[in-house]
N, C-alpha and C positions, 0 to 999 in steps of 0.2 A: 504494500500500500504506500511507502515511502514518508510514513510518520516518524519524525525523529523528538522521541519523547527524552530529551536529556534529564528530566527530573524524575521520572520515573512515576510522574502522577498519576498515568492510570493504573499501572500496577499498584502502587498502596492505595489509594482512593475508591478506583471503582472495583477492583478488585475485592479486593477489600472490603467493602461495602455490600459485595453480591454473596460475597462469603461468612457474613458477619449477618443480613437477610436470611440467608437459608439455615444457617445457624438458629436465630430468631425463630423462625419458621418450628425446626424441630422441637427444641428446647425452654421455649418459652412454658414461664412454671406461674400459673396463676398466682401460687402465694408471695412469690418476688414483687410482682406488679399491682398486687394490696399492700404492701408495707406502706405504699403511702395513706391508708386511708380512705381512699377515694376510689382507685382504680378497680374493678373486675373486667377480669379476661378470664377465656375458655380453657388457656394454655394453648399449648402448640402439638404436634405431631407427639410427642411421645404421651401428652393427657388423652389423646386419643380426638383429637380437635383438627380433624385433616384438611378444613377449608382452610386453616391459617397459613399453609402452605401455599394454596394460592393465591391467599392477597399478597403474603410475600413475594412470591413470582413475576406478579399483576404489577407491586408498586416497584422492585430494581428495574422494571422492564420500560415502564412507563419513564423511571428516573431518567435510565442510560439514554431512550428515544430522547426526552426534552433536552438533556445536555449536551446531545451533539447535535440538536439541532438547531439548539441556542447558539454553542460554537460555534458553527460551521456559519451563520449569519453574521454574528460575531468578526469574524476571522474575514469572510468577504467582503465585508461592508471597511474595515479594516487597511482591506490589499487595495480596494476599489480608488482611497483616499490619496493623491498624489504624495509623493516623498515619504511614505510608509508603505513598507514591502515586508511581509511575513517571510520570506525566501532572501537567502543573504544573496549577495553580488557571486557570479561564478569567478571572478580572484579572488574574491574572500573563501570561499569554497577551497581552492586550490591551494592558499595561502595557508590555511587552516584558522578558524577563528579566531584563537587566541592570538596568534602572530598577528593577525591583520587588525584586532580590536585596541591590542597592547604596546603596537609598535612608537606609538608616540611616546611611551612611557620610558623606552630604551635610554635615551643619554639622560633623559633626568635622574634613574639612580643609578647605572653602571653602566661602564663602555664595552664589559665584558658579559657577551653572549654565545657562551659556551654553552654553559647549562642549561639554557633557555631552549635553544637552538638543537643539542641533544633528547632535550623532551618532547621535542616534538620532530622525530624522526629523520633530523639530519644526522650522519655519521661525525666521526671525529677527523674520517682522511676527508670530507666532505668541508670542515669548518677549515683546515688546515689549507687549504685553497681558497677559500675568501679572503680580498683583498679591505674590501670596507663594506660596509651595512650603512646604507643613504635611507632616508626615510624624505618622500616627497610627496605633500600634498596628499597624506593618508595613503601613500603607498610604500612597501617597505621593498627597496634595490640592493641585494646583495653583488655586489661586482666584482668576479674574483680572475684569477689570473688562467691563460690558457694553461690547459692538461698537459703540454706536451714540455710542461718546467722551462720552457726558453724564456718566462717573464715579457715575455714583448704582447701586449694588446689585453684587452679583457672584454669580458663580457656580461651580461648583465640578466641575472636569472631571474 
């Protein structure tokens, strides 16, 4: 489908929630939901209460429909609006987000981007051929020397 849930919100959330429902569902104990006083319920599947199962079903099912359907309105109306784009730039893609989001932050606290540079999938014979790290107008230009060691010319990745 091409969802990139970096926060992992619908696995704890809806997940969660559909799991934490059918739970309900089973084990729901009448005398838990009198402690306050007020409340009577039938219990759940195991008081022998088997429509609670369904309204369980009935209300995660209803939830999930309105949430993505609230999102996905949400989310379009959203993209639809100039200079807001759900979907990064394909250089930032390429770049990988962190380099592309962080690169302004480079010479304000060190000149040394070794580590930075290693965590995000460059090699170490890879850094040892860059020449300098430019950052232009929110683009970040590593320009390093040609491969063939003669030092003469560069290029710009």
């Amino acid at each position: 489908m091409g969802i990139d849930d970096t926060t992992h919100s619908f696995v704890v959330h809806g997940v969660g929630g559909i799991i934490g429902s059918i739970c309900t569902g089973v084990f729901a104990s009448p005398y838990i939901a009198g402690l306050d006083g007020a409340t009577v319920i039938d219990g759940g599947w195991i008081f022998h209460n088997w429509v609670q199962m369904g309204y369980q079903f009935a209300a995660f099912t209803v939830i999930t429909v309105w949430s993505f359907v609230g999102t996905y309105a949400i989310c379009f109306i959203v993209d639809k609006i100039p200079g807001l784009k759900l979907r990064a730039s394909e250089e930032a893609e390429i770049m990988g987000i962190d380099l592309y989001e962080l690169q302004d932050t480079f010479d304000e606290f060190a000149n040394d981007y070794t580590d930075f540079l290693c965590k995000h999938g460059i090699t170490e014979s890879d850094i040892l051929s860059i020449k300098h790290v430019v950052t232009n107008r929110g683009k970040v230009e590593v320009v390093e020397h040609d491969h063939d060691n003669s030092g003469s010319g560069s290029s710009i990745v």
